[in-house]
C-alpha positions in Angstrom: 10.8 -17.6 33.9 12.6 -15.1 30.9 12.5 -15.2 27.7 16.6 -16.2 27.9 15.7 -19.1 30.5 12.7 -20.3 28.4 14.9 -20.2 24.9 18.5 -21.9 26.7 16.1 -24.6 28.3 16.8 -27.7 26.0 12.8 -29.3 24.8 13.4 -32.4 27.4 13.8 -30.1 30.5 10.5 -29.1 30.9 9.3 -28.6 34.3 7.7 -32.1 35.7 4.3 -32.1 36.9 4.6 -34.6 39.7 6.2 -34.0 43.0 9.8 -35.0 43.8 10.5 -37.4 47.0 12.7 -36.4 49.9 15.4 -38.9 48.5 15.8 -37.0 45.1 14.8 -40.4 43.4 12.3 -39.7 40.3 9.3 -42.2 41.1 9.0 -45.2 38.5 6.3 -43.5 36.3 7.9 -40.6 35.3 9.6 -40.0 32.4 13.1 -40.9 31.9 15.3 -37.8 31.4 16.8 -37.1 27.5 20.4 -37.6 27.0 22.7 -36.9 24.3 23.0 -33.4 21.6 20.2 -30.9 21.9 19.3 -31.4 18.5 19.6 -29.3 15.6 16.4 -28.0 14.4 15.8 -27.1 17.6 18.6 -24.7 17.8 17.8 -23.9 14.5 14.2 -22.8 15.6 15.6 -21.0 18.5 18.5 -18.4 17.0 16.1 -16.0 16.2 14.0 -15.6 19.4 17.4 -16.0 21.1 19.4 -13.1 19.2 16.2 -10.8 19.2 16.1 -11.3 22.9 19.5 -10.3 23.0 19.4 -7.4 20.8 18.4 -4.4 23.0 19.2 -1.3 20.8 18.0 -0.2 17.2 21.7 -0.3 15.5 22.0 -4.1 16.6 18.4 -5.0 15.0 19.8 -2.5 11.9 22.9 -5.0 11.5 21.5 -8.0 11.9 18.6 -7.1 9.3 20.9 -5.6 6.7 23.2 -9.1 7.1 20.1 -11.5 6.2 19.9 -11.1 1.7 16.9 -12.7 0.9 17.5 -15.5 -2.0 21.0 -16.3 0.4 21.3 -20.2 2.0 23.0 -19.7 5.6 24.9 -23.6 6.2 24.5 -23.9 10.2 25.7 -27.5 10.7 25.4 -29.0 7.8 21.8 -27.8 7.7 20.8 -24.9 5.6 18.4 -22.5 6.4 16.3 -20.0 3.9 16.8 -16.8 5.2 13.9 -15.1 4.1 11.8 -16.8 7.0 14.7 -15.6 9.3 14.7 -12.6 8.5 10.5 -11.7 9.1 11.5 -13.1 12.3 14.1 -10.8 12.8 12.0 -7.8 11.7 9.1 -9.0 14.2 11.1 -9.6 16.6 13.7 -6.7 16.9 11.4 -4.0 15.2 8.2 -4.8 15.2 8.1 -5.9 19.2 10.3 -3.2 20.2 8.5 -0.4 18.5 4.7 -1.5 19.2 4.0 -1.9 15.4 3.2 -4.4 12.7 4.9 -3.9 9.5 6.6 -7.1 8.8 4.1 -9.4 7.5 3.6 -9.7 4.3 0.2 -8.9 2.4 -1.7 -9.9 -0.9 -3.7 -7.0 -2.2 -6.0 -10.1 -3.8 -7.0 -10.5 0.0 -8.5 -6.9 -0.7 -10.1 -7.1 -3.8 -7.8 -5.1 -5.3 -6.0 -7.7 -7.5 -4.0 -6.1 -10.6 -1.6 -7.4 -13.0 0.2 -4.3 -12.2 -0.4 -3.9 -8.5 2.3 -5.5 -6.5 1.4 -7.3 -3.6 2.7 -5.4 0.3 6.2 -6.3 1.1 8.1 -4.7 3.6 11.8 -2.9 2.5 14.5 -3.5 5.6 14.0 -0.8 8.0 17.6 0.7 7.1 17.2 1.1 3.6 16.1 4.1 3.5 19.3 5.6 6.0 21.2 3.7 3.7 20.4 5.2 0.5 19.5 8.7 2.1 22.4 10.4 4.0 20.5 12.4 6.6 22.9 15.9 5.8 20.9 15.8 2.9 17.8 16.6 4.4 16.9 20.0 5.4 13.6 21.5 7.2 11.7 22.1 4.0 11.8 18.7 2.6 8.8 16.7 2.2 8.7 12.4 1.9 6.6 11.0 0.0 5.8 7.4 -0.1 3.9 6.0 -3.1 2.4 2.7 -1.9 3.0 2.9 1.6 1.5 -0.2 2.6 1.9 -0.6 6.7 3.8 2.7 6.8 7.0 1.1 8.0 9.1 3.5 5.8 7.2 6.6 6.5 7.8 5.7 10.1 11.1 5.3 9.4 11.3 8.8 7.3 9.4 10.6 10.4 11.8 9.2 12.8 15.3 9.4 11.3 14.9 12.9 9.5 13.5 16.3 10.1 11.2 16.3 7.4 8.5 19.3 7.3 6.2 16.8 6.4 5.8 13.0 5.6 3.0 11.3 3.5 2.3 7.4 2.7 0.1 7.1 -0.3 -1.7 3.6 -0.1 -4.4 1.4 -2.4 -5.7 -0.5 0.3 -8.3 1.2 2.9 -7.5 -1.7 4.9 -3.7 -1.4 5.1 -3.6 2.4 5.3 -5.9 2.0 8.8 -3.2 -0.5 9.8 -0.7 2.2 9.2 -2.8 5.0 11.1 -2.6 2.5 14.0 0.9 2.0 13.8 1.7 5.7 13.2 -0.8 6.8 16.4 0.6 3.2 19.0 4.4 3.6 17.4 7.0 4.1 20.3 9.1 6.3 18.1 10.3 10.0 18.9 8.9 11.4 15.3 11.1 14.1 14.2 9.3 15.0 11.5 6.7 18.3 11.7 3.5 16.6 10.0 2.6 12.9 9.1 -0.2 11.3 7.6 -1.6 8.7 5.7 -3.7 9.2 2.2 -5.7 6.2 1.1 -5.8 7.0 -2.9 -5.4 5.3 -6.0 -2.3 6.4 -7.5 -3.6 6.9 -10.8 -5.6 9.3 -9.0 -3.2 11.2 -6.4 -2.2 14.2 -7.2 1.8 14.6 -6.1 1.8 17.7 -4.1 4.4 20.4 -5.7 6.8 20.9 -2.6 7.6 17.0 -2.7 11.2 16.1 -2.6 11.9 13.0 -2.2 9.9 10.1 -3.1 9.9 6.6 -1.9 9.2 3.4 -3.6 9.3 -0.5 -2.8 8.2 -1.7 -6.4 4.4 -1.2 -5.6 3.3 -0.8 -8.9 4.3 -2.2 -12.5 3.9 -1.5 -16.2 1.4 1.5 -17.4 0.4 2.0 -14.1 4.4 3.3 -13.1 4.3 4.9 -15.9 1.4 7.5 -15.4 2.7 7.7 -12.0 6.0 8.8 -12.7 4.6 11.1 -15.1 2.0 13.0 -12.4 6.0 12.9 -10.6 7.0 14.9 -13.6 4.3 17.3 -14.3 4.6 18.5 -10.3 8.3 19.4 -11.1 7.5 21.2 -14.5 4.5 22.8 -11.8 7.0 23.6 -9.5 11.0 23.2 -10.9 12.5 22.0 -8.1 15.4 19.5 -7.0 13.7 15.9 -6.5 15.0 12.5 -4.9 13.4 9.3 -6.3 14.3 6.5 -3.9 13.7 3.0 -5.7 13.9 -0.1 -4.2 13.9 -3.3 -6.2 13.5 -1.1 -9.0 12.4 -3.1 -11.6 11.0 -0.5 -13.6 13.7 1.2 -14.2 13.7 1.0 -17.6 11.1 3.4 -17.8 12.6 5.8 -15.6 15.5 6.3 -18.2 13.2 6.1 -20.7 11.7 9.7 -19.8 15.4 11.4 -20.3 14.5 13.1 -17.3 15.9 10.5 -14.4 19.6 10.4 -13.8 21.1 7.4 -11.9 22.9 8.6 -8.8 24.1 5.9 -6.9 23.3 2.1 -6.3 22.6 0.5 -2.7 23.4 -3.0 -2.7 22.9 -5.8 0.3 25.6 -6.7 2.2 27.7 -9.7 0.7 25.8 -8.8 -2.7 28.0 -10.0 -6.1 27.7 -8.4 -9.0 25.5 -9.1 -11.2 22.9 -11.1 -9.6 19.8 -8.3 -10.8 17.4 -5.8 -9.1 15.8 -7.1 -6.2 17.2 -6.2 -2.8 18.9 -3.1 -4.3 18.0 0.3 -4.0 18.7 3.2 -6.4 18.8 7.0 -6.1 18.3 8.9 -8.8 17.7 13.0 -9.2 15.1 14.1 -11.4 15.7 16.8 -13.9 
């Protein structure tokens, strides 16, 4: 039986365990069949599986991902339904499966040891924000990524993939989630474009931002003094080497601080689909050049 057979099959036809007589008559002991509405919640349960079964190419899984804002309420029949579940299913499902990885589920660096007013616990950024906030004309041969808290690696897979970086590097705390990241990186069904990849496990207080880095990458992994000294080891590899540099911020709560040094300029603002204004930080991205 499919996937599609097993998901349209309402949860009272399931196949009976008792032979059927010649005369098509069900015997008195069996179970009398369910009539009436399928019912809701278990349509409800069901729309995921259903849509990622149907979803066959990247673009799809890319439209139904960037469609899903977090903190949004769908109604479906009266009932409503918290998106953010919905969407880590869509992720596992239309990602995840498709790609042989594991990036979507979510991770507590407590769980680790590694517990830090600062430190912000792994959550994975939609797999197109990074297309969306970085056109791939402006990428050239020589550029290098750089992710600063890289978690799983689902956006340095995303960076190797989608643009011909010279190089890509995820920069991760945990020793735990960095070897999940190797894994995905080495079992990922992706054609990598980019010419190097790799994953550092380092303490960003500690990492030393190589001077040929130009853009940098970040999913509000890090808060307070902590993004501050960070973004200052950002700086001192530009007055190293001067060179143009895009920071990439999403849910840039920090952002303050950026400003702050004089040296970040605002470029341009990434919002969700369906987004009013307004309604604060989280699920944006913003690009900003550093000077």
């Amino acid at each position: 039986m499919t996937l599609i057979d097993d998901l349209a099959r309402p949860p009272h036809a399931a196949v009976p365990s008792f032979p059927i007589p010649p005369t098509g008559k069900i015997p008195p002991t069996a179970p009398a069949p369910r009539t009436g509405p399928i019912p809701r919640a278990y349509v409800r349960e069901r729309i995921p599986l259903l849509l990622g079964a149907l979803a066959t190419s990247a673009p799809i899984a890319l439209a139904c991902e960037a469609a899903l804002p977090v903190e949004e309420v769908l109604m479906m029949g009266g009932l409503p339904m918290r998106l953010r579940s919905l969407r880590r299913r869509f992720a596992r499902l239309l990602y995840d499966r498709r790609y042989g990885v594991s990036t979507a589920d979510f991770a507590d660096l407590a769980d680790f040891g590694l517990d830090h007013p600062e430190r912000v616990y792994y959550s994975p950024a939609h797999w197109g924000t990074l297309r969306r906030a970085l056109p791939a004309r402006d990428v050239a041969g020589h550029d290098v990524f750089l992710d600063l808290g890289a978690g799983k690696g689902r956006m340095v897979l995303e960076a190797a993939s989608a643009y011909t970086f010279k190089r890509v590097i995820g920069v991760e705390l945990s020793a735990e989630l960095t070897e999940v990241a190797r894994a995905n990186l080495s079992g990922a069904r992706l054609r990598l474009r980019a010419g190097e990849v790799e994953f550092v496990r380092s303490d960003v207080l500690d990492y030393r931002i190589p001077d040929d880095v130009s853009v940098v990458f970040l999913n509000n992994p890090f808060r307070g003094e902590t993004f501050a000294a960070a973004m200052g080891g950002l700086l001192d590899s530009v007055d190293r080497n001067p060179r143009p540099l895009t920071l990439i911020y999403f849910n840039p709560v920090e952002e303050h601080r950026l400003l702050g040094t004089g040296r970040f300029r605002h470029l341009r603002t990434v919002a969700p689909w369906r987004r009013r204004g307004g309604e604060g930080v989280f699920g944006t991205t913003r690009v900003y050049e550093v000077s």
